[in-house]
N, C-alpha and C positions, 0 to 999 in steps of 0.2 A: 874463068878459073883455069888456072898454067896445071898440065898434066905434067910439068918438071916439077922434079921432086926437089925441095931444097933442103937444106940441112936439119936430121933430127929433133926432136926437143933435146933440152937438156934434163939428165937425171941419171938413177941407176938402172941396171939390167940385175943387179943383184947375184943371187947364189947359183951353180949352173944348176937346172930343171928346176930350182923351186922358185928363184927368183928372188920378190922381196915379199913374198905370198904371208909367212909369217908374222910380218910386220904389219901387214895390211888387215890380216885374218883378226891378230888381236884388237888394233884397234882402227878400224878403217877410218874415221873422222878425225883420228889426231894425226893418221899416214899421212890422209891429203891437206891438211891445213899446213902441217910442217914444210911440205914440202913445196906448194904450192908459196907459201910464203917466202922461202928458197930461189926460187927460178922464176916466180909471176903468175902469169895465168895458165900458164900450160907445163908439164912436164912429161916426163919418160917413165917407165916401171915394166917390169916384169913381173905378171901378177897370174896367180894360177893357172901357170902354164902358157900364159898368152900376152906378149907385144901388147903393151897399152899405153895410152896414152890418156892423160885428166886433163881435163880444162875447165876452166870457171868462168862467170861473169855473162853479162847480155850478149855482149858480141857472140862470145862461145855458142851462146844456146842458141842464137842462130842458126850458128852453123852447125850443130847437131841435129835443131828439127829439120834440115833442109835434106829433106830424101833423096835428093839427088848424092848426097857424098851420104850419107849416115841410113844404116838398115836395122832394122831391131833383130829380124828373125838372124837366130844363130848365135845374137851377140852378148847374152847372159850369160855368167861361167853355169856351166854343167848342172853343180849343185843347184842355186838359187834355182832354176829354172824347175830341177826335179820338185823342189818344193811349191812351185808354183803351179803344178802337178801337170801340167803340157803349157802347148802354146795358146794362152789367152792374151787379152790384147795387149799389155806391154811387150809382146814376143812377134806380130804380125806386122804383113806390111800389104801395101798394096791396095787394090780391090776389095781384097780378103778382108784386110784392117779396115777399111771404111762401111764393106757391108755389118762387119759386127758393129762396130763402133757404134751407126745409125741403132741398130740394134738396143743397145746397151744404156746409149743419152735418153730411150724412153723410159727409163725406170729413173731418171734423172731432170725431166724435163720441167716447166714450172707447174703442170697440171700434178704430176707426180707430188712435187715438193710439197705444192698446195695441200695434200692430201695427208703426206706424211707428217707435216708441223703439228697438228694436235696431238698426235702420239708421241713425237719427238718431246712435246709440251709437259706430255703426261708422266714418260718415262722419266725426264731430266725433276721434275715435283717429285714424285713419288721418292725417287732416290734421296731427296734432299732431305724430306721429311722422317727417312729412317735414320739418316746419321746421327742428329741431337743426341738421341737416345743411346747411341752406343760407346759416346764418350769417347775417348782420343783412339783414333784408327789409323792403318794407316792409307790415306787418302785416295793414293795411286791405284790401289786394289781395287779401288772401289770405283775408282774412274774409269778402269778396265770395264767393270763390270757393268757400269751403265754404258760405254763406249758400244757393248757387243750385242748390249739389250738394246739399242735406239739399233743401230744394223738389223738386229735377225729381225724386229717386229716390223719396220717400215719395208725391207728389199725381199725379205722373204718369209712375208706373216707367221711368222713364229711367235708362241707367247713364251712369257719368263718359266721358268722351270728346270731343272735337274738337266735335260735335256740341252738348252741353253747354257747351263754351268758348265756342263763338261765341254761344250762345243769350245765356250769361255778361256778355259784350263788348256785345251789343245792349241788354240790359236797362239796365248800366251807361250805354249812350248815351240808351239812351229818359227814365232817371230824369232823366238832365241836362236834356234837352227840356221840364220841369214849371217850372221857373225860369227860362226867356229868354221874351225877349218874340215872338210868336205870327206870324214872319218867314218864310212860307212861299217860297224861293228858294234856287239853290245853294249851300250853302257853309254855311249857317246852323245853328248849332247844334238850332233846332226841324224844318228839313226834314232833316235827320239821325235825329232822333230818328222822324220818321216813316216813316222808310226803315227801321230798324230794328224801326218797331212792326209792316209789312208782312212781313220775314223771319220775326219772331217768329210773328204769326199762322200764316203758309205750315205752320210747322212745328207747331203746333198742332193744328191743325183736321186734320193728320196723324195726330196721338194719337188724337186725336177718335175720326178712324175704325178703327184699330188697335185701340182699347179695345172702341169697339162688336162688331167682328169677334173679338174671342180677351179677354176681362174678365181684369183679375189683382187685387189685392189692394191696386192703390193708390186714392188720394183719386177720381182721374177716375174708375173704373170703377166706385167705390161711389157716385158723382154719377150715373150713367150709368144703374147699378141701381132706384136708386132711383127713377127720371124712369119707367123701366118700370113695377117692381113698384107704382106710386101713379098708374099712368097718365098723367102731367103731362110736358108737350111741351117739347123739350128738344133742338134743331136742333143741327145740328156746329157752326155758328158760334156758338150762344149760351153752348154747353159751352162753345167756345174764347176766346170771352170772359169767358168764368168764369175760367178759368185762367188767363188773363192776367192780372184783376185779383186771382187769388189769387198769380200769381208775382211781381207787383208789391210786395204788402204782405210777403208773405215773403223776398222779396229784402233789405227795406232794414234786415232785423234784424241784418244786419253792421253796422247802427253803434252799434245795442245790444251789440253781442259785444264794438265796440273801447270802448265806454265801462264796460263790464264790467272790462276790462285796463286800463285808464285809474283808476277809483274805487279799484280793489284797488291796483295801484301807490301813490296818493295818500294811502290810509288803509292802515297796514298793522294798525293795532288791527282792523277789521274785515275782512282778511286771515285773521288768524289765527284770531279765532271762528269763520269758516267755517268754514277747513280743519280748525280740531278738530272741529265738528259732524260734518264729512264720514268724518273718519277714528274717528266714533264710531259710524257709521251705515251706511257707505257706502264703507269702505277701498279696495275694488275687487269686480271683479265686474259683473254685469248689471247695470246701473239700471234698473225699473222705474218705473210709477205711484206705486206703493206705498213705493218706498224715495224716492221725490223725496218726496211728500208727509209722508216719516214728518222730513225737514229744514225745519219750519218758518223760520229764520233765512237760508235758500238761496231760498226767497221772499221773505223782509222786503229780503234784498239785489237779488235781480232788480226788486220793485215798485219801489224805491228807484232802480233807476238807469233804467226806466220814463220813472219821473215826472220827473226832470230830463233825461235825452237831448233831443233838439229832432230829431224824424223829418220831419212837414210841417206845416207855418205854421199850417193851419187845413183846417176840414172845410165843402165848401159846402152850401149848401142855397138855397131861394127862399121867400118869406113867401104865403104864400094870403092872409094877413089884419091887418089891422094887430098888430104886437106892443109891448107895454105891458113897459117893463124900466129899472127904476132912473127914474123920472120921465118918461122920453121914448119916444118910438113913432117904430116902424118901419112906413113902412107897406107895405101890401100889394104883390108882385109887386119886390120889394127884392130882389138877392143878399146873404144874410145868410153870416158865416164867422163859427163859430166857434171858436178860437185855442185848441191845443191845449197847447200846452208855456205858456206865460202862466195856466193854468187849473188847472196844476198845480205855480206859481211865485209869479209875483207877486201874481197875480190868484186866490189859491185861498185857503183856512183853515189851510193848514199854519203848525207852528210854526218860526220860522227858516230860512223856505221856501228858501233858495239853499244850505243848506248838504243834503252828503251824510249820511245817518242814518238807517239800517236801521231803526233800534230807534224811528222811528215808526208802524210797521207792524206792534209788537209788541201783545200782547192788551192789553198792561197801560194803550200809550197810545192804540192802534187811532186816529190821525188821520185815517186815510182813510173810519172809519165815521161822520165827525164832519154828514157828508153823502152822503145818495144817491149823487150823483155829484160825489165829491169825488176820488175815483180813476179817473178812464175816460183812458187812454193812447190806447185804441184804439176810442173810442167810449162814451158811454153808454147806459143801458138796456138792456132784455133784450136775451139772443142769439136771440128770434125780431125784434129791429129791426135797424138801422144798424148794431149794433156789428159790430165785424168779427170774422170766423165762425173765424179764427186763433189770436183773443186764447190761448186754453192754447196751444195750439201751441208758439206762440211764445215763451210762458213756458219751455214743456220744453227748447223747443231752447236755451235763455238758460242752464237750471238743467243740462243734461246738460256745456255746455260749460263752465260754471263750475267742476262736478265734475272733468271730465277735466285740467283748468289745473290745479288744484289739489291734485288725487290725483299727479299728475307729475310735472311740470315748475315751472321757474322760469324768471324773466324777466327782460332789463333793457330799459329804455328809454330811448337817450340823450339827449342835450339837441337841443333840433328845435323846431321852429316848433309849435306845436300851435295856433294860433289857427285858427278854424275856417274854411272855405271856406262864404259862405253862399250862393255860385251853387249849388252842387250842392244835391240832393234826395236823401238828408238831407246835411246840413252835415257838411263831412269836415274832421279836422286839415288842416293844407297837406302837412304832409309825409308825410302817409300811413300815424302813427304807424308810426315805424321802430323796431323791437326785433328781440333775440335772444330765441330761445327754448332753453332746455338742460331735458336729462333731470334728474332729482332722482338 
């Protein structure tokens, strides 16, 4: 790697101090697609208050998880971070990051998951079984709502309750807080959000201690364990920013769930391969590890709607050293993003990358092995880096509720606004994707 710096990206610096911050604030995933469609894979911006620079695509994420040119700590703007309420592990690096990290894959590991899937099982039923009855809703609410209840019961044995509602409600406000511009005063969507990331905490760093005093069998108490048995320091507040940033990412897989019900409406050919697969494998009954895996095509469909959902704009990071990508350089001490849904779109090796198609994730075409990291939703590289310590998780949770849809029930969904909300975090239909659900 040439520590000669070569010529800039191209793009704007924008307005003087604000930059193109505005443009970005409103809507950060149409800033980088436009622009990124503009110049290629890489461009220029001035973005709240800091030199930065996007890139997209496998190559990119190479060289983003490559710690040698790319640091996490520091390189979050301000805000996001404040809402992230300190440095947890999207924010470390180092030792530091690997000691939690190990940490953290134990409330993630397979013995973990093993354990979680029949709650997961129970939670994703239970929900399904109250919709019939309430006649046309709207969906997304409600995909929230078991999103946060499969999270607090499995990582931090919490059961459903008032308690969970409001945690619910807060989280829903904090994610909108990630998208306004960084307006700390009353009234303002981002000092809301931080009023909420304060309740959330309070209640956390309760767990904290509750787990420490009496262990049970969820995510926090095998974090908790494990910080003992491997001797590695592990404060109530930095637990409690663990879980934050683990209820964070697991929160927003309701819009994984609603685009789940959304693809499957859209294509009923790939509908109905499912449900035969399921009812050749999986009729009813427990779902385990073993019966999820033994439905290879109930993966090609979850990676598949992965890679086109749009969860958040991009992933940051700061340069230690100049970086050399597609003719031009970044240089050192840059905030560099790199663009997640663009990486797996426009900007990726797939073939007829906009359309929906399981069956590129099959052996026969494996697109996504076409590159390293030509698949990372949720990060590339190993799960002792950046990637995020959920990825199966979240898989299971996507494959168990596809199952339950599908072993059951049917659906409509009437004509409604579906265009997306791109202030929110992730991007929601307007209307909330409204449907009925009925029993089969």
């Amino acid at each position: 790697m040439s520590t000669t710096e070569g010529p800039r990206p191209a793009g704007n610096d924008g307005l003087p101090l604000l930059g193109e911050t505005l443009a970005f604030a409103k809507n950060p995933f149409r800033f980088i697609e436009e622009r990124l469609a503009r110049h290629g894979r890489i461009f220029r911006s001035n973005v709240l208050g800091r030199k930065t620079a996007v890139i997209a695509g496998p190559e990119a994420a190479g060289k983003f998880i490559d710690t040698d040119l790319v640091k996490r700590e520091g390189a979050m703007p301000p805000h996001v971070q404040e809402l992230f309420g300190g440095r947890s592990l999207p924010a470390l690096d180092g030792e530091v990051h690997s000691v939690r990290k190990r940490l953290v894959n134990q409330a993630f590991n397979r013995a973990a998951i093993t354990a979680y899937l029949p709650i997961v099982q129970q939670t994703v039923e239970r929900s399904f079984r109250a919709w019939p009855p309430a006649g046309e809703m709207r969906w997304l609410d409600e995909l929230k709502r078991l999103a946060i209840e499969v999270i607090c019961t499995t990582v931090m044995g919490m059961q459903p309750g008032a308690e969970m509602d409001r945690l619910r409600d807060d989280y829903g406000t904090l994610t909108n807080g990630f998208a306004s511009l960084p307006i700390n005063i009353p009234g303002t969507r981002y000092r809301k959000a931080l009023q909420a990331r304060d309740r959330i905490l309070d209640v956390l760093r309760r767990l904290v201690r509750e787990r420490r005093q009496t262990p049970t069998d969820d995510g926090l108490s095998r974090m908790l364990g494990a910080a003992v048995t491997s001797n590695a320091a592990l404060s109530d507040d930095d637990a409690a920013l663990e879980l934050h940033h683990i209820v964070i990412a697991g929160f927003i897989v309701f819009a994984e769930l609603g685009s789940i019900v959304q693809q499957l409406t859209a294509h009923p050919d790939v509908r109905a391969k499912l449900t035969a697969e399921i009812e050749a494998v999986a009729p009813n009954g427990p779902l385990t590890l073993e019966t999820l895996m033994a439905m290879p095509y109930l993966l090609q469909v979850v990676n598949e709607v992965k890679r086109i959902t749009p969860i958040v704009p991009a992933v940051f990071g700061k340069t230690k050293k100049p970086i050399e990508f597609d003719g031009v350089s970044v240089p050192a001490g840059w905030m560099v993003m790199w663009a997640v849904t663009p990486s797996h779109v426009a900007q990726s090796g797939y073939t007829n990358p906009t359309a929906f198609d399981p069956d590129r994730f099959s052996p026969e075409r494996a697109e996504d092995k076409r590159h390293e990291h030509a698949f990372a939703p949720q990060g590339a590289g190993p799960a002792t880096g950046h990637r995020c310590p959920g990825l199966d998780f979240a898989t299971y949770i996507m494959e168990v509720f596809a199952v339950v849809l599908l072993r059951g029930y049917s659906w409509s969904i009437p004509p409604q606004n579906f265009e997306m909300d791109y202030s929110k975090t992730p991007p929601e239909p307007k209307d909330g994707l409204r449907a009925t659900v009925t029993e089969k």
